[in-house]
N, C-alpha and C positions, 0 to 999 in steps of 0.2 A: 604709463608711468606709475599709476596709484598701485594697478593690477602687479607692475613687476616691481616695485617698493615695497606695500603692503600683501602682497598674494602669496603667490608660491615660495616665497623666501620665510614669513612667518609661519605657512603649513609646515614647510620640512625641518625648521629649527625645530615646530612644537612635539613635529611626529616625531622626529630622532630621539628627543627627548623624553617623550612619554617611554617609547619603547626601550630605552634605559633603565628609567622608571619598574619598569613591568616586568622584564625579561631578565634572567641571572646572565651575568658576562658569557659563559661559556658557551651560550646557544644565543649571543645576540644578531650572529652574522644568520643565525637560521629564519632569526625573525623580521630583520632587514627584507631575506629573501622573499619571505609570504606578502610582505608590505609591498612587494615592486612586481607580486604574481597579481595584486592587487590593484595596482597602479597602469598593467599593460593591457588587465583586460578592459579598462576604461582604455587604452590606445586602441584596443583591436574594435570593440563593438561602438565606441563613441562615433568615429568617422564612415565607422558601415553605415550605422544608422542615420547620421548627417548624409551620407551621399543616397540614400535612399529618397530623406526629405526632399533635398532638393531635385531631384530627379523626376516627382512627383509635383514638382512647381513650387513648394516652399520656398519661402522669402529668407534670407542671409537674416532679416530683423528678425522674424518668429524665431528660427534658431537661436539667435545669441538671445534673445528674451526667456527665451526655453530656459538658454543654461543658466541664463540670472537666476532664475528660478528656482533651480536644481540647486546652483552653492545658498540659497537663501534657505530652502528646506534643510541643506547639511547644516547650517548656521543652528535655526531651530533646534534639531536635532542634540546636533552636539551642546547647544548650551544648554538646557533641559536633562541630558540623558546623561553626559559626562562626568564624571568626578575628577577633582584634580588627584594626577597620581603622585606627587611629589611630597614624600616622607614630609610630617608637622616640623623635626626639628632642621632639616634642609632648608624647610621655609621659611623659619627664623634665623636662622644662621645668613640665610641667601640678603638679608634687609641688614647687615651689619655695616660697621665703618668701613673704609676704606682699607684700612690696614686692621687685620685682627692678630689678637695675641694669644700666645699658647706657652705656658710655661714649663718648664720641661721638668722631670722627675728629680728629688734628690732624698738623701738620707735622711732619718728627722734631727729639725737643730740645723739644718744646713740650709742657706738661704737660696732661694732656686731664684734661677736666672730666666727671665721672660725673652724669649724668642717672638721678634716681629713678622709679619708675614703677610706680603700681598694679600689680598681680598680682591673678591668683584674682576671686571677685565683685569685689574693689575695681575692678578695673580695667572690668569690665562695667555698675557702677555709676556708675562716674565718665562713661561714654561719653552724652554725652549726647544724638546724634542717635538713637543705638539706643534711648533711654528715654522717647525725645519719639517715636517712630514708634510704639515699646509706647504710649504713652498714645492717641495717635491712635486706631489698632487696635483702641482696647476699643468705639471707638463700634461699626463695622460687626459686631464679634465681638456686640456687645448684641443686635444683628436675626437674628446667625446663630443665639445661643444658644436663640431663639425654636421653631424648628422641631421640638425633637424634646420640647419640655416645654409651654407655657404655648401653643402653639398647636395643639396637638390637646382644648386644653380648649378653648377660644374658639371652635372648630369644629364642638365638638358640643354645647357649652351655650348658646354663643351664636346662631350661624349651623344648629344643631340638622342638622348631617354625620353621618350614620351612619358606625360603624365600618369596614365595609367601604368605605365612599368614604375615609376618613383611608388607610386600606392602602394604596388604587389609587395617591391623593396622592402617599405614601411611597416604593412603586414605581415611579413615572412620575419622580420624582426622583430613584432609584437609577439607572436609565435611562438617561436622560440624561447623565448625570455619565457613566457606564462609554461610552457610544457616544461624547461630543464632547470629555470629558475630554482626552486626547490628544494630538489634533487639533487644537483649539481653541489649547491651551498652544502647540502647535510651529507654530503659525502667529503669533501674537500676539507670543511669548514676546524678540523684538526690536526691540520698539516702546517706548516709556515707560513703565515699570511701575508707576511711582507713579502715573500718568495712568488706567493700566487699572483698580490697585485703587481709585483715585477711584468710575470709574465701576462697577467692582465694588459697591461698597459701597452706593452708589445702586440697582442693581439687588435688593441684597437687602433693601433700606429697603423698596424697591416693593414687592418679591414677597411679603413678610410685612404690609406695612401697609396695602396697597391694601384687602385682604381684609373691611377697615371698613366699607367704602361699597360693599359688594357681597353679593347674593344665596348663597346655596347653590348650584352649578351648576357646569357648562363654565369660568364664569370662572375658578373655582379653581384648573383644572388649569391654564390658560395663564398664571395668576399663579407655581404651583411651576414652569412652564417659565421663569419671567423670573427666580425663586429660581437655577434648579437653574444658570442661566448665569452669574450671579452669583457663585454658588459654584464655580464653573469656574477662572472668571478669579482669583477672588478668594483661594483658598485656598494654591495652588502659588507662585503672585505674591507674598504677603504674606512665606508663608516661605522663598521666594528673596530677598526685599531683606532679611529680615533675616539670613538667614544672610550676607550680601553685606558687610553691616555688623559680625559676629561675626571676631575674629583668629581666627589657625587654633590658636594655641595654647592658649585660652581658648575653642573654640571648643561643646562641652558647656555649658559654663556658661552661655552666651550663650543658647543654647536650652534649656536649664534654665529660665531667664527666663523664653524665651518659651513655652516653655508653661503655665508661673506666668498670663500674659498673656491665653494662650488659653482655658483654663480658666476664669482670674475672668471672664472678659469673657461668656462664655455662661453663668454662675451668675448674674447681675447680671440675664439675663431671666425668670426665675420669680420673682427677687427683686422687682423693681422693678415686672415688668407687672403678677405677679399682684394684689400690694398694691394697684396702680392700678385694675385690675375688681373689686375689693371698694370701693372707693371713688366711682370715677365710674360704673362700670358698664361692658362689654363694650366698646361701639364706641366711645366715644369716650376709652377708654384705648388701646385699639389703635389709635386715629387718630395718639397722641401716638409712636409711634413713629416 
C-alpha cells in the first residue's frame, strides 16, 4: 500500500514533469521514448539477474533487501546530485491562491477589466479537453493494465503456458520496446498523434485479446510483438499530448492527474477481467476485451 501510494505514482508524476521541464514540446514524445528504453532495460536485466540469484540458492529476503538498497542509493543520489528543474517564477506562481487574476489589456484612460481564473487543481479540473482525453485513455490503459496481472493467469490456467514460456513472453517484450522504442518515436513522432494513439490502442486491444481464439504456441509471441508495438507508440504519445495540453505553471498538477489516470486505468484490469473469468469463464471473457 505505502509502495503503490507513495512509490511509483510520485516517480512518474516527478519524472513526466521534470522532462517537461527540460525537453522543448516538440521532441517531448522523443524524450518519453529514451525514459521507457530506460525503464525496460531495468525489466530485461533486473529479473535475469533475480533469477540467477535465486537459482544460485539466494533468499527472496537478500533480494528484496538488495532492492531496498538500490532505491535508498537512488534516494541519495538524486537528493545530493539533483537540481530542481522547475522555472523560479513557475514556482512562485505554482504557491498562489486559489483563484488567480489576470487583467486583461486596455487603451490608456480606460479602466481594464480583471479576469478571474481557476488556479491549482481548479484550474486542471475545469480543463476539459485534458479530462475528456483522461477519460478516453482509461479505455487503452484497461488492455495495457492486462499484461503484468490478469494475463499471466489466463495463460497459464487457461491456455496452460508454463512459467518459463510467461518469462520468454515478458522478455521478448522488454526487447522490443529497448531495441524500437527510440526509433520508432523519432520517426512517427511528427505525424498525428492522436491518430497514432488511435491506432496504438487498437494494437494493444489486439495483442492482449486476440490470445482468446488462440492456441498455446508461436502465436503468442507475435501477438506480444503487436502488444510490445502498441506500447511503443502508445505510451510516449499519450503522455506527450497530455503534457501538451498541461500549462507550464500548473504543470505537476496536471500530471498528478495523469498519473491518477494511469494508475486507475490498469487497476480496472484484474478488477474487471478477473470478476469476468470467474463468471463467464477464460475465453470468452477475454474475447470481451
Amino acid at each position: 500500500l505505502a509502495s503503490g501510494a507513495l512509490g511509483w505514482p510520485l516517480f512518474l508524476t516527478a519524472t513526466n514533469a521534470i522532462v517537461g521541464d527540460l525537453v522543448p514540446q516538440e521532441r517531448i514524445a522523443e524524450a518519453f521514448g529514451i525514459v521507457r528504453v530506460a525503464l525496460n532495460l531495468g525489466v530485461v536485466f533486473g529479473p535475469m539477474i533475480a533469477g540467477f540469484a535465486l537459482a544460485a540458492g539466494l533468499p527472496f529476503s537478500v533480494l528484496f533487501g538488495i532492492s531496498a538498497a538500490g532505491c535508498g542509493c537512488l534516494f541519495v543520489l538524486l537528493t545530493l546530485l539533483l537540481k530542481e528543474t522547475r522555472p523560479a517564477d513557475r514556482a512562485v506562481a505554482g504557491r498562489g491562491p486559489l483563484v488567480a487574476e489576470t487583467v486583461t489589456e486596455g487603451a490608456p484612460g480606460v479602466v481594464l477589466e480583471a479576469v478571474h481564473e481557476p488556479a491549482g487543481y481548479r484550474r486542471v479540473l475545469a480543463d476539459r479537453r485534458f479530462l475528456a482525453f483522461c477519460a478516453i485513455t482509461l479505455l487503452p490503459l484497461f488492455c495495457y493494465g492486462h499484461i503484468s496481472t490478469i494475463y499471466p493467469v489466463f495463460l497459464t490456467q487457461v491456455l496452460h503456458v508454463s512459467y518459463a514460456t510467461w518469462g520468454l513472453l515478458l522478455a521478448l517484450n522488454a526487447i522490443v520496446v529497448v531495441a524500437l522504442q527510440y526509433p520508432v518515436v523519432r520517426v512517427l513522432q511528427r505525424h498525428d498523434r492522436l491518430l497514432l494513439v488511435a491506432l496504438a490502442s487498437a494494437l494493444l486491444g489486439l495483442g492482449i485479446g486476440a490470445a482468446a481464439f488462440l492456441a498455446a504456441g508461436w502465436p503468442l509471441f507475435a501477438l506480444m510483438v503487436v502488444f510490445s508495438l502498441g506500447e511503443i507508440v502508445f505510451v510516449p504519445l499519450s503522455t506527450s499530448i497530455a503534457m501538451g495540453l498541461a500549462t507550464d505553471a500548473e504543470r505537476g498538477r496536471y500530471m498528478g492527474v495523469w498519473s491518477i489516470v494511469w494508475v486507475g486505468g490498469q487497476a480496472l484490469a484484474p478488477l474487471v477481467t478477473g470478476a469476468a473469468m470467474d463468471r463467464l469463464g477464460g475465453r470468452p471473457a477475454w474475447a470481451l476485451i
